[in-house]
Each structure stands twice: as structure tokens, then as C-alpha cells.
C-alpha positions as CSV (number, residue, x, y, z in Angstrom):
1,X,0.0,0.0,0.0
2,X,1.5,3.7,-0.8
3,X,2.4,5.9,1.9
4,X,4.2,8.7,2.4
5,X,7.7,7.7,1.9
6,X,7.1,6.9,-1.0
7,X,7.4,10.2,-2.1
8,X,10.1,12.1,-0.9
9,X,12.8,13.8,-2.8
10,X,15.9,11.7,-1.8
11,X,18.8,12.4,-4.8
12,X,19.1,15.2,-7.0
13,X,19.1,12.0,-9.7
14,X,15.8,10.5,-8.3
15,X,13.2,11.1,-11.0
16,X,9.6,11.4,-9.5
17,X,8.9,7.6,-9.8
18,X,12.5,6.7,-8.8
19,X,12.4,7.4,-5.4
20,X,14.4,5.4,-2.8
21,X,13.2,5.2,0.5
22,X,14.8,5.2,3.8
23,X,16.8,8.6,3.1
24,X,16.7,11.9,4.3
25,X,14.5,14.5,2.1
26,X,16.6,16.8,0.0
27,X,15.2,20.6,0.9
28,X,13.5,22.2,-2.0
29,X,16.1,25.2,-2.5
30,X,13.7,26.5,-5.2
31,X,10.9,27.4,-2.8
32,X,10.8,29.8,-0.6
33,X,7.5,29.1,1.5
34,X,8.6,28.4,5.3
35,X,5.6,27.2,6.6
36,X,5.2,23.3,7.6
37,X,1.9,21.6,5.9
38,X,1.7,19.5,8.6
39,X,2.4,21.3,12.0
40,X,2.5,25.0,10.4
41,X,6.1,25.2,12.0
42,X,7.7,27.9,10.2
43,X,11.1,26.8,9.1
44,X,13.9,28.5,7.1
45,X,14.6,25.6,5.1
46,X,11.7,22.9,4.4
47,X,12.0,19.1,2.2
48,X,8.9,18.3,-0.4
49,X,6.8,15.7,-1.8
50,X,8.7,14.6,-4.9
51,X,6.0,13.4,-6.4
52,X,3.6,16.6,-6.5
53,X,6.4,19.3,-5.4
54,X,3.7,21.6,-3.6
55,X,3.1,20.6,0.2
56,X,6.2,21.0,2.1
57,X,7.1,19.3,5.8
58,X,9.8,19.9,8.2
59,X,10.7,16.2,8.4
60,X,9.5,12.8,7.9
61,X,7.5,12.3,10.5
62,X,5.7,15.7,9.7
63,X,5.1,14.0,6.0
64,X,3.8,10.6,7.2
65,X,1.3,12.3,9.6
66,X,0.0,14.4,7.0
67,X,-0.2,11.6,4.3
68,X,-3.5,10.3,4.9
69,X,-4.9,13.9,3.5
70,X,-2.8,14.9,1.3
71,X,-2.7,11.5,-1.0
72,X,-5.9,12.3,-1.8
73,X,-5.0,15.5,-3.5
74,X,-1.2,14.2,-4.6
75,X,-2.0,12.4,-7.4
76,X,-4.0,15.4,-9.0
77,X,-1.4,17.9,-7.9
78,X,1.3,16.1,-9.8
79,X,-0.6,16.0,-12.8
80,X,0.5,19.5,-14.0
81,X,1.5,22.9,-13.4
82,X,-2.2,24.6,-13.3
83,X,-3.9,21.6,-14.0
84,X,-6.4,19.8,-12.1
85,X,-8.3,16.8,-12.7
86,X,-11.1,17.8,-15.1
87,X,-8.4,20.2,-16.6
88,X,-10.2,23.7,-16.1
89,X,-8.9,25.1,-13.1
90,X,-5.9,25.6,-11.8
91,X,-4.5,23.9,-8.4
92,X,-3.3,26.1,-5.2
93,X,0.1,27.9,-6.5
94,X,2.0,30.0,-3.0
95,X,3.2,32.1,-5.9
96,X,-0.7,32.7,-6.9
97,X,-2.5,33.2,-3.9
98,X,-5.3,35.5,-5.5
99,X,-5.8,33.3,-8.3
100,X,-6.3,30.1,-5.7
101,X,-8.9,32.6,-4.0
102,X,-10.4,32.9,-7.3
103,X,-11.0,29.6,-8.3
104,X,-11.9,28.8,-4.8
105,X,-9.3,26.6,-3.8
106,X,-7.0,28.8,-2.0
107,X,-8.0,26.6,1.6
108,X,-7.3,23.0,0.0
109,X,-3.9,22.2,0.4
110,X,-2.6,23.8,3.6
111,X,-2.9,21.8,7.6
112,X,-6.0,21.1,9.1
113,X,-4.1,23.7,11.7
114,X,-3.6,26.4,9.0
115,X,-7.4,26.1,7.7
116,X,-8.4,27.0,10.9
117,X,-6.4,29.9,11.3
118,X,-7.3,31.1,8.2
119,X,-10.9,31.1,8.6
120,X,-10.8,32.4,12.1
121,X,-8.3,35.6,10.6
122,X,-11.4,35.8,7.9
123,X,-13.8,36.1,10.2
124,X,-11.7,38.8,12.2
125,X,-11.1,40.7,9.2
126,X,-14.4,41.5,8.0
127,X,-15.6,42.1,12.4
128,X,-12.2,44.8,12.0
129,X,-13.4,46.6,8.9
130,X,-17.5,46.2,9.9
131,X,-16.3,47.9,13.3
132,X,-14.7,50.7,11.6
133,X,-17.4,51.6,9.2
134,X,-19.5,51.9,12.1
135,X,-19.2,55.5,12.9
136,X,-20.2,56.1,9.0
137,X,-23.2,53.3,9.3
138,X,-24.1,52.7,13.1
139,X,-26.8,50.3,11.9
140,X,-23.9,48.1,10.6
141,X,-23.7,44.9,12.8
142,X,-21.8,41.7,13.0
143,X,-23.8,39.2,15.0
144,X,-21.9,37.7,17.9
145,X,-19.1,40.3,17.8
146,X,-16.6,41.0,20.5
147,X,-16.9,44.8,19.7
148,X,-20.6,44.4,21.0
149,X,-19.2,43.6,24.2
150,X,-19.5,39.5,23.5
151,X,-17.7,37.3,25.3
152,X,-16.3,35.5,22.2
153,X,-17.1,35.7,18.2
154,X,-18.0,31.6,18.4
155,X,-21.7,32.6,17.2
156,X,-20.7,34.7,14.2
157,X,-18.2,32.3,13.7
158,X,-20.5,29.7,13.2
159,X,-23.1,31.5,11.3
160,X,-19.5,32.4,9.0
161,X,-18.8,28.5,8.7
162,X,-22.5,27.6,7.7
163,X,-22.6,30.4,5.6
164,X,-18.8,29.4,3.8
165,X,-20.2,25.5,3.4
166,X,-22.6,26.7,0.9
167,X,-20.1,28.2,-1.7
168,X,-18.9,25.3,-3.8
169,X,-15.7,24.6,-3.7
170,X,-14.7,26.9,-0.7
171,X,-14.0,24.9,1.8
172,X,-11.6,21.6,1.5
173,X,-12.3,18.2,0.6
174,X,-12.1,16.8,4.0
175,X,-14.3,19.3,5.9
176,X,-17.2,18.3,7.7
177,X,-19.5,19.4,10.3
178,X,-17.2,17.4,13.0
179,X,-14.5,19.8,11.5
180,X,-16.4,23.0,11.7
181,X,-17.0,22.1,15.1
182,X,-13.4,20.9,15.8
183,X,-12.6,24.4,14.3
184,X,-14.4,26.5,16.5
185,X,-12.9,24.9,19.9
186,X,-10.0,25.6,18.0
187,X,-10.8,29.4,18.4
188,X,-11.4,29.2,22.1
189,X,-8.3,27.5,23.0
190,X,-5.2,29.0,20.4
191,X,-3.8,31.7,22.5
192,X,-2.9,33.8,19.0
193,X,-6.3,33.3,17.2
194,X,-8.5,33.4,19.9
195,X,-12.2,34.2,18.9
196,X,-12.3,36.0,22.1
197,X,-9.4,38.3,20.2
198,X,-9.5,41.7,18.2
199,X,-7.7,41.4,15.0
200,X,-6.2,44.6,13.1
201,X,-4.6,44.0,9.8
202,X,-1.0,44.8,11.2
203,X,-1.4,41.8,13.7
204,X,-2.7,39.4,10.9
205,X,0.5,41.1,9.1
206,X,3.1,40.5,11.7
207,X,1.7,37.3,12.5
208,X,1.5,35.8,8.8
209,X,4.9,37.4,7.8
210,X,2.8,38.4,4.7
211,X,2.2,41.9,3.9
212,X,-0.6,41.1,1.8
213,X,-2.5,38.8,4.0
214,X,-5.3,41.1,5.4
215,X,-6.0,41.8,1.1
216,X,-6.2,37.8,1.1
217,X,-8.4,37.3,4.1
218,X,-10.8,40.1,3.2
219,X,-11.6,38.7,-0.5
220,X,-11.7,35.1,1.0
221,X,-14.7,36.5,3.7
222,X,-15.8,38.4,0.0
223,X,-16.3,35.0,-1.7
224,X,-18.0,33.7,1.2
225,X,-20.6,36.9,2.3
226,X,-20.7,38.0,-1.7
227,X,-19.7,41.3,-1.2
228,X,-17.1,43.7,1.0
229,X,-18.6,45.0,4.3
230,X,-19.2,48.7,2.8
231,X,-21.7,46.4,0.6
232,X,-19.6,46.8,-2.8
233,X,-17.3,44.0,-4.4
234,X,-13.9,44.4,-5.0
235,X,-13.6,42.9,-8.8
236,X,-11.7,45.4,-10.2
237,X,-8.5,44.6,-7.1
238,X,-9.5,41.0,-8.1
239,X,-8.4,41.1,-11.7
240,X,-5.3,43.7,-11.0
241,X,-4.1,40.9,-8.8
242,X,-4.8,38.5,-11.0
243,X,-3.2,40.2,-13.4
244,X,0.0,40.3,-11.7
245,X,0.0,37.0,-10.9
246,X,-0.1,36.2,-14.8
247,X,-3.5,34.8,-14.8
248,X,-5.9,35.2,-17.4
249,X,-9.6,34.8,-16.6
């Protein structure tokens, strides 16, 4: 039965189906993504699945844990750079984030850990920007928020998760209700992404190491809600970044 060592990058010689096992992972010196897909450790230097070259893991250990959901996706992932398995759309790139957040697949390769973090940034996003609109539109509310003096954000969380479940595609192929639910204790118990937490865009910043990860998060909660909290959409920032990513629509 295949498991994860059978796809590690193990000699510069190795071709993808040539893969001894056994041996250390070489480090993908091409990439420059730091984070872990299994634990979400960030590292400086991280070793790849030969076979698909996109999910990246501190060690082996990291890779076998993670194996049993990514070999679902693996064999797809390998089949080509932008293709997926019906051909039309275009797997998860690092270097593409907006495009993956396009095509609605921008949650489907990261941890179960880094999901979660991501939806629970989403969610504290679009509370951060509601909340600051509020002295132009007082009416403007965000069930379950903290800034309403709730204890937590778990009920506009979960209204947020229902609502995200409903968008094909959004959310990845092994979520579930036990997941949503496994998510949301999640955001009681994480000291960093607390749903008891305020979130400004320089903490998801500092805390992503990504400049550009408040713009991500706030068209993610856009493809989920349908629109930005001032009520408009933000198509025209969609296609500039697309465009700079190189993808044509």
C-alpha cells in the first residue's frame, strides 16, 4: 500500500517515480515558502513531496502524519503545473494566492491547523473593517461580535462556517460538520487566534509574515458573504491581482 515515503525527494538523480526510501528528504532550495503543511512550523529551510512538489514538511514524520490527506489530493497535484483533474482550473500555487482565492481553492492544500487559522483571521477581518465603518453606518452589525461587548465571536463564527459551506468549492475536501465544530474549539483555545481576540490588519500582518495577507483574508470573507462590508465588491483589485499574478480569466 502507498504511503508517504514513498514520495520524498531523496537524490538530485531521483526522478519522480524513482524514489528510494529510507533517506533523508533533500530541501526544496527553489521554494521559498517556510511554513510546515503539517504542523504549520515555520522553518527556514523545508523538504517536499517529490511526487507533487507543492506541500512541504519539516521532516518525515511531519510528511507521514500528513499523508492520509494529502494522497488524496497528490496524485491530482502532480498531474501538472495549473492543471487539475477535469483540466479547467488551476490547483493552489504559493506564488498565486489570489488566483487560488479565485478559483476557490485557495484553503485546499494547507494543515488542518492552518485552515483554521485562516478562517478564524477571515472572520476577524471582516468584524475589524464592519467595526470601523460603524461610525459612517451605526446600523452596521456583526452578529456575535466582541466589539458588542460579547464574550467570544463563536456565534458569528458559526453563522460564517455555515454560511462558507454553501459556496462550492470553498471549503476543502475533508471538511465536515465534526471539522467546523473541531474548528471553532480551535478558536477558544489558540492563544494567538482566539475568537475572544481583536484582530487589526498589522497583527494578521506580523503574524503571517505576509504583507498582503489582510487583502487575502478580506476577498476570502468576499467570496463567502458575496460582497465587501461597505456592501460593494472588489472585482476590479481581483483582476489587478490576477493580473500580476499572470492569470488570465
Amino acid at each position: 500500500m502507498a504511503s508517504a515515503d514513498d514520495d520524498w525527494y531523496t537524490d538530485s538523480e531521483a526522478s519522480d517515480s524513482e524514489v528510494s526510501q529510507g533517506e533523508d528528504a533533500q530541501p526544496d532550495a527553489q521554494e521559498t515558502r517556510t511554513t510546515c503543511d503539517q504542523c504549520g512550523k515555520t522553518r527556514d529551510s523545508l523538504k517536499h513531496c517529490a511526487k507533487c512538489k507543492t506541500t512541504h514538511y519539516c521532516d518525515r514524520d511531519c510528511q507521514n502524519a500528513h499523508w492520509k490527506t494529502h494522497k488524496k489530493e497528490c496524485a491530482r497535484l502532480a498531474g501538472g503545473e495549473g492543471a487539475s483533474a477535469d483540466g479547467k482550473v488551476p490547483k493552489r500555487s504559493d506564488a498565486k494566492p489570489f488566483t487560488a482565492i479565485y478559483h476557490n481553492n485557495f484553503l485546499h492544500h494547507g494543515t488542518e491547523k492552518e485552515t483554521f487559522k485562516i478562517l478564524i483571521d477571515v472572520i476577524r477581518m471582516r468584524q475589524e473593517d464592519v467595526y470601523s465603518l460603524e461610525a459612517l453606518s451605526p446600523n452596521r452589525r456583526h452578529n456575535g461580535r466582541y466589539h458588542l461587548q460579547r464574550r467570544t465571536s463563536v456565534k458569528a463564527f458559526k453563522k460564517f462556517l455555515r454560511k462558507a459551506k454553501t459556496v462550492p468549492g470553498f471549503l476543502p475536501p475533508w471538511w465536515s460538520d465534526e471539522k467546523a465544530e473541531e474548528c471553532v474549539r480551535f478558536g477558544l483555545r489558540d492563544a494567538d487566534f482566539n475568537l475572544a481576540n481583536a484582530r487589526e490588519k498589522s497583527d494578521i500582518q506580523e503574524e503571517w509574515k505576509d504583507e498582503r495577507m489582510p487583502k487575502k483574508v478580506r476577498m476570502l470573507g468576499e467570496k463567502v458573504y458575496g460582497n465587501t462590508p461597505g456592501g460593494t465588491r472588489s472585482d476590479g483589485i481581483m483582476g489587478m491581482m490576477l493580473m500580476m499574478e499572470g492569470t488570465r480569466v
